[in-house]
Every structure is written in structure tokens, then in C-alpha cells.
DRENPA-3360 file (N, C-alpha, C; in nm, 2 decimals, always signed):
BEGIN
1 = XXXXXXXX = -0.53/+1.78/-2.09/-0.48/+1.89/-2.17/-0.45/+1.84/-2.31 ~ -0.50/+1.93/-2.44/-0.45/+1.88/-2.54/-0.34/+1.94/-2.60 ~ -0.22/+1.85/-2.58/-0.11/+1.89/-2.60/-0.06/+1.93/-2.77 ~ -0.13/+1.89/-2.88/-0.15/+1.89/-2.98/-0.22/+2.05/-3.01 ~ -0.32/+2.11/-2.98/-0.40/+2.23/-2.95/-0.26/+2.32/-2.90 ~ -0.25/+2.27/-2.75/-0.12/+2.41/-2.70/-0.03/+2.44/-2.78 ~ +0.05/+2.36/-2.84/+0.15/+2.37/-2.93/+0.16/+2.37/-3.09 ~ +0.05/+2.37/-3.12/+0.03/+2.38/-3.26/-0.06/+2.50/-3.38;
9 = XXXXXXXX = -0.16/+2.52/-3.26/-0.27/+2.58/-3.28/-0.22/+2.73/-3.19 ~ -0.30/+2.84/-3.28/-0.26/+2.98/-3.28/-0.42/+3.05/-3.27 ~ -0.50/+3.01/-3.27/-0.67/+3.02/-3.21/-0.69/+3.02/-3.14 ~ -0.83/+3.08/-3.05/-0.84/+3.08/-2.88/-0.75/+3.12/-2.82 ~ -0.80/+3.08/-2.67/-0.69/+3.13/-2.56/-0.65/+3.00/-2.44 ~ -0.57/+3.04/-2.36/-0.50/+2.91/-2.26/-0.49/+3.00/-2.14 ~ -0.51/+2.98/-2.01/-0.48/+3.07/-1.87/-0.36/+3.02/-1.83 ~ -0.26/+3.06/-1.72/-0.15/+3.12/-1.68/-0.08/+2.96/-1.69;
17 = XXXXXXXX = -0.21/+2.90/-1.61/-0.13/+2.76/-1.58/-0.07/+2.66/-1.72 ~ -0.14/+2.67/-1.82/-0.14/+2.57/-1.93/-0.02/+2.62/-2.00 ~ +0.02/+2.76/-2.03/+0.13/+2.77/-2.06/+0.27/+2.79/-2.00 ~ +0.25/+2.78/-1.82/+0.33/+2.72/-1.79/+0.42/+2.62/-1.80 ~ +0.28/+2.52/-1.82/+0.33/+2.36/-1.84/+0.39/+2.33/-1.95 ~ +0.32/+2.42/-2.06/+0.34/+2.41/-2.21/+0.55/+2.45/-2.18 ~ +0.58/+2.58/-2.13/+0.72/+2.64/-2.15/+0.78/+2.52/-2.05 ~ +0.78/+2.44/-1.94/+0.80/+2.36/-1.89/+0.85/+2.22/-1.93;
25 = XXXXXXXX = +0.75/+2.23/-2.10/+0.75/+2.11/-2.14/+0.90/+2.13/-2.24 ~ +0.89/+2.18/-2.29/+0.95/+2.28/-2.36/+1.09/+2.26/-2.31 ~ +1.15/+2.33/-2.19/+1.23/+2.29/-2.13/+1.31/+2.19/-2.07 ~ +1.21/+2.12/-2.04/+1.26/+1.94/-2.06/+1.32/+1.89/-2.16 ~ +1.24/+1.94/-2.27/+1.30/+1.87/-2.43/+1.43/+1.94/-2.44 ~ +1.47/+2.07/-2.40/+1.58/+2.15/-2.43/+1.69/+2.08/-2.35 ~ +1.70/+2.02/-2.25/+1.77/+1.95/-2.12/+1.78/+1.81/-2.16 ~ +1.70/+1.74/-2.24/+1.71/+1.60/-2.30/+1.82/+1.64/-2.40;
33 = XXXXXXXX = +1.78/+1.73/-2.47/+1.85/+1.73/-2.58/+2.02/+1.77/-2.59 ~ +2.03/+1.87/-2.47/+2.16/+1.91/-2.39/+2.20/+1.80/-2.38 ~ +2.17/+1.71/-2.32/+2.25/+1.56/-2.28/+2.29/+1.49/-2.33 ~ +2.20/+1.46/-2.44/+2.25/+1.37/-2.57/+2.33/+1.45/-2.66 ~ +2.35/+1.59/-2.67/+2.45/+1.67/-2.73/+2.59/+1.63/-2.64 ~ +2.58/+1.63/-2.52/+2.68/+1.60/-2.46/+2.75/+1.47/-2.44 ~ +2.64/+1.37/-2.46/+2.65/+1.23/-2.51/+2.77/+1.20/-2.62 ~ +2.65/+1.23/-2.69/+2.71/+1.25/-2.80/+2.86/+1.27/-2.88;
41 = XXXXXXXX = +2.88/+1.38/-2.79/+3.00/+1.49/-2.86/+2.97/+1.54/-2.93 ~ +2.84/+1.63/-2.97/+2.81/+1.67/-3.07/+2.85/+1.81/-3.01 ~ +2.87/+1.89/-2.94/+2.89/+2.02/-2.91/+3.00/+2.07/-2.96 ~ +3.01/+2.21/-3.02/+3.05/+2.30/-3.09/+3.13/+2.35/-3.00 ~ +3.22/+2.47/-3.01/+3.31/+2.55/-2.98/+3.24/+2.63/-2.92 ~ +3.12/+2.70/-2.95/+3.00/+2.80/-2.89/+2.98/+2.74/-2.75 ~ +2.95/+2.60/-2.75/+2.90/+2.52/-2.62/+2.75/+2.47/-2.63 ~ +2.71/+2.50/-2.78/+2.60/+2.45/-2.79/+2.60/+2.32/-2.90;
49 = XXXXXXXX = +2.51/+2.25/-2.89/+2.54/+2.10/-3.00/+2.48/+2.15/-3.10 ~ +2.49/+2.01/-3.23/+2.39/+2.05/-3.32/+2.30/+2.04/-3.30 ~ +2.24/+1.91/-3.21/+2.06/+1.88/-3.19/+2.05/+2.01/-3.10 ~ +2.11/+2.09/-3.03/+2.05/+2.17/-2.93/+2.01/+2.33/-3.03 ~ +2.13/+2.29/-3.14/+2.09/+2.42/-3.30/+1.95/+2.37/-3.33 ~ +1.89/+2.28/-3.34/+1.80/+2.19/-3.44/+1.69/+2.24/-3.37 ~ +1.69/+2.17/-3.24/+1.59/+2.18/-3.12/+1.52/+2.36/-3.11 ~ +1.64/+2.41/-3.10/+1.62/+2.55/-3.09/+1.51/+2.63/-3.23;
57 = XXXXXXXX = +1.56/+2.56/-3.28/+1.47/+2.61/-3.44/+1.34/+2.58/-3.43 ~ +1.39/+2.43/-3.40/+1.23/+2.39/-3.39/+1.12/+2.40/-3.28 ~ +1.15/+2.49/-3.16/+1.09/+2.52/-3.05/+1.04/+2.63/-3.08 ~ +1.07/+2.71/-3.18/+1.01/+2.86/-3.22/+0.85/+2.87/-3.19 ~ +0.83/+2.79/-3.32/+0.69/+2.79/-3.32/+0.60/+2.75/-3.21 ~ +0.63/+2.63/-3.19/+0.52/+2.59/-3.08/+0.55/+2.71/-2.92 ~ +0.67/+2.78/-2.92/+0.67/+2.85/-2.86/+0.56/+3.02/-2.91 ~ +0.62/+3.02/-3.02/+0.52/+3.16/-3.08/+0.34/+3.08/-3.05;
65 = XXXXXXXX = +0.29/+3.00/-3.07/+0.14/+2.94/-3.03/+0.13/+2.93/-2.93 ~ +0.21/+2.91/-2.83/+0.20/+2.97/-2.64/+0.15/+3.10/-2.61 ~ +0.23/+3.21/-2.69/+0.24/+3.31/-2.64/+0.12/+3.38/-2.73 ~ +0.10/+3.36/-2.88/-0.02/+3.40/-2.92/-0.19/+3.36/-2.81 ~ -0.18/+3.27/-2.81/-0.29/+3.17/-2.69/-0.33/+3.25/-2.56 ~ -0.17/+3.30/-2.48/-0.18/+3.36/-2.40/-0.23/+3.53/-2.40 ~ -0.18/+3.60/-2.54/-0.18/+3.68/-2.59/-0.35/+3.70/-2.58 ~ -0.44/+3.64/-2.62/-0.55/+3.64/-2.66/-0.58/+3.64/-2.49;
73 = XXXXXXXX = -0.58/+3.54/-2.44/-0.71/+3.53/-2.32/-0.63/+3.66/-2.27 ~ -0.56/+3.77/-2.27/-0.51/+3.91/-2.21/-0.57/+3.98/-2.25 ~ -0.68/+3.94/-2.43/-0.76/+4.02/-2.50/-0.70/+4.11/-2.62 ~ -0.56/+4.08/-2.59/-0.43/+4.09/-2.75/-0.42/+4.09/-2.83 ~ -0.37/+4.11/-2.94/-0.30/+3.99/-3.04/-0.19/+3.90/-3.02 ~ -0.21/+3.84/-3.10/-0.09/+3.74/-3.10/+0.04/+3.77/-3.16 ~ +0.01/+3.92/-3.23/+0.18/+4.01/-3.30/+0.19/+4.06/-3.14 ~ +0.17/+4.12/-3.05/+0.25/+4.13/-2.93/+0.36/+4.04/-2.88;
81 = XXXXXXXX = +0.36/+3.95/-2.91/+0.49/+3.83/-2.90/+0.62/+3.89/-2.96 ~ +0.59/+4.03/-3.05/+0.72/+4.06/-3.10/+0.79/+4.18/-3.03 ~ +0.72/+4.21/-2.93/+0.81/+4.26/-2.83/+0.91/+4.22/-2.74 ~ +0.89/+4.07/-2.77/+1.04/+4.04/-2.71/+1.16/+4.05/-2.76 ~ +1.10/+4.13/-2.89/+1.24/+4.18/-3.00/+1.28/+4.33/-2.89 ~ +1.22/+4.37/-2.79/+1.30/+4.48/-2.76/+1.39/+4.46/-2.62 ~ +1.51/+4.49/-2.65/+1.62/+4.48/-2.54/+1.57/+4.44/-2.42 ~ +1.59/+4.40/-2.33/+1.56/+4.44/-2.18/+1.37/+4.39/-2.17;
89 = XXXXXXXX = +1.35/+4.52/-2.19/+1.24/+4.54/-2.15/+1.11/+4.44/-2.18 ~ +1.15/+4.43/-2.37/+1.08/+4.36/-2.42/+1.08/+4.20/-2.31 ~ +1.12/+4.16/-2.28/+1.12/+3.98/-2.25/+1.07/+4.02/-2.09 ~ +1.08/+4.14/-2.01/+1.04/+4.15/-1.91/+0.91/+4.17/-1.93 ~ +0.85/+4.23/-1.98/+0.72/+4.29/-2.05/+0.66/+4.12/-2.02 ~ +0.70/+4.09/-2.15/+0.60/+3.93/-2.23/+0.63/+3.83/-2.09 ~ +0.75/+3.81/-1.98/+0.74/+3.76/-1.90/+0.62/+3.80/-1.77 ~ +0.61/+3.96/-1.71/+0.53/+3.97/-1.65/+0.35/+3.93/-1.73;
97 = XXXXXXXX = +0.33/+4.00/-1.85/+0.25/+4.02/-1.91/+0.15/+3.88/-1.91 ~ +0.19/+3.77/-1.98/+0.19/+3.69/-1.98/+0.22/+3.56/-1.88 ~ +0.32/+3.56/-1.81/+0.32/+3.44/-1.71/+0.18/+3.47/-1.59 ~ +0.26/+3.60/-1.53/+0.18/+3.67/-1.42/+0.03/+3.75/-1.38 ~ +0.02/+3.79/-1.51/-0.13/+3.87/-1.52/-0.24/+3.80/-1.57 ~ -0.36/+3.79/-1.49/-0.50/+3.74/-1.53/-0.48/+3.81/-1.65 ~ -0.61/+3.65/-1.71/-0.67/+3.71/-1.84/-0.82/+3.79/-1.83 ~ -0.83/+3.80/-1.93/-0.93/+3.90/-1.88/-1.08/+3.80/-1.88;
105 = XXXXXXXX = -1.16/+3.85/-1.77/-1.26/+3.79/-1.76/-1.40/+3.70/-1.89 ~ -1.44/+3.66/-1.86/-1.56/+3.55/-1.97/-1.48/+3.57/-2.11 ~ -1.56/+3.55/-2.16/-1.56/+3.53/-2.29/-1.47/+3.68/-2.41 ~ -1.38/+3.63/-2.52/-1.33/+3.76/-2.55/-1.36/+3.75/-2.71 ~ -1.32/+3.87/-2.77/-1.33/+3.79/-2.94/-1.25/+3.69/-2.97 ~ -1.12/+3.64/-2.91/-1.13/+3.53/-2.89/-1.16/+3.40/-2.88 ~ -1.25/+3.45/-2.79/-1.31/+3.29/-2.74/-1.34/+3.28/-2.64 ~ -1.41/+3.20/-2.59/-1.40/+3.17/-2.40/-1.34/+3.14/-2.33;
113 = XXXXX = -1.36/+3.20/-2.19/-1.28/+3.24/-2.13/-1.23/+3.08/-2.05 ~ -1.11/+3.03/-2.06/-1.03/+2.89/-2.03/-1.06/+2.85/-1.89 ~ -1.07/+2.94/-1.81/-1.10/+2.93/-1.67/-1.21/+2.86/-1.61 ~ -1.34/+2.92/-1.73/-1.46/+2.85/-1.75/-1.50/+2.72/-1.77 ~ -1.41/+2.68/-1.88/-1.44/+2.60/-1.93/-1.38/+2.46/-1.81;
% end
């Protein structure tokens, strides 16, 4: 897997599994970073540290290149990610949408189809 590609790159598409691993990965670093906040003493009044403010910032993106990737092999765009701006629904939506639902078959404008390859 190129880990450099999943997380950086906003082109093509990735199937259910790759950004799994990708949000996975993701969440490890969030849990390392929890620790060493806690290490540390870096934690705030909120209950959150500064590296876990920092971390958080900087997970955006490579998180928005997950979900654009995924967005595509569904045959998408990649502005559909901004439905997680809506209450409730929105993050259930991009959760089923996304984690749970085939992409759509061969090849798309896109790109080809991940499964394939």
C-alpha cells in the first residue's frame, strides 16, 4: 500500500478496505499522541493536550484525501465530504456511504476500478 498516495493525494479512488486502514492509521497516531499529552502534562482544562490540538489540525487533510478517494470509487465527488457538516445525519450518511457501500463497478471518470487492480 502506498501510504504516501492514501494520505496525500486527492486523485483516483481506494475500496472499503484501504481506507479503513488509512482511518485506523489515523487513530493510532491520535492514541500515541493522547499519551504523550498525558505524559507530558500537556493537557488543558477541556481534557484535551496541546499535541492532541496540533494532531487534530493536522489530521484534517489527510483525512479529507480518504474520504475524497473513497468519494470517487462511489463515482462522487470529493465536495460530498462536506456533509459531515450536517448534524446527525451528516457523519451517519459519510459513515454508511463510505465505510459500508461497494464502489461502483470497473472503471469510473475517476479512474480504475481498485479492486481490479
Amino acid at each position: 500500500m502506498d501510504w504516501k498516495y492514501l494520505f496525500t493525494s486527492f486523485e483516483g479512488r481506494i475500496g472499503r478496505q484501504q481506507m479503513w486502514m488509512g482511518i485506523i492509521v489515523l487513530i493510532a497516531i491520535s492514541i500515541v499522541v493522547a499519551v504523550l499529552d498525558m505524559i507530558l502534562g500537556t493537557r488543558t482544562e477541556s481534557g484535551m493536550g496541546i499535541l492532541g490540538l496540533i494532531y487534530s489540525i493536522a489530521a484534517i487533510y489527510p483525512s479529507i484525501a480518504l474520504y475524497a478517494k473513497r468519494w470517487h470509487d462511489r463515482g462522487k465527488s470529493g465536495w460530498w465530504s462536506l456533509i459531515i457538516l450536517v448534524p446527525i445525519i451528516g457523519g451517519l450518511w459519510l459513515l454508511i456511504e463510505l465505510g459500508f457501500l461497494k464502489g461502483t463497478d470497473g472503471p469510473n471518470q475517476y479512474g480504475p476500478d481498485p479492486l481490479a487492480a
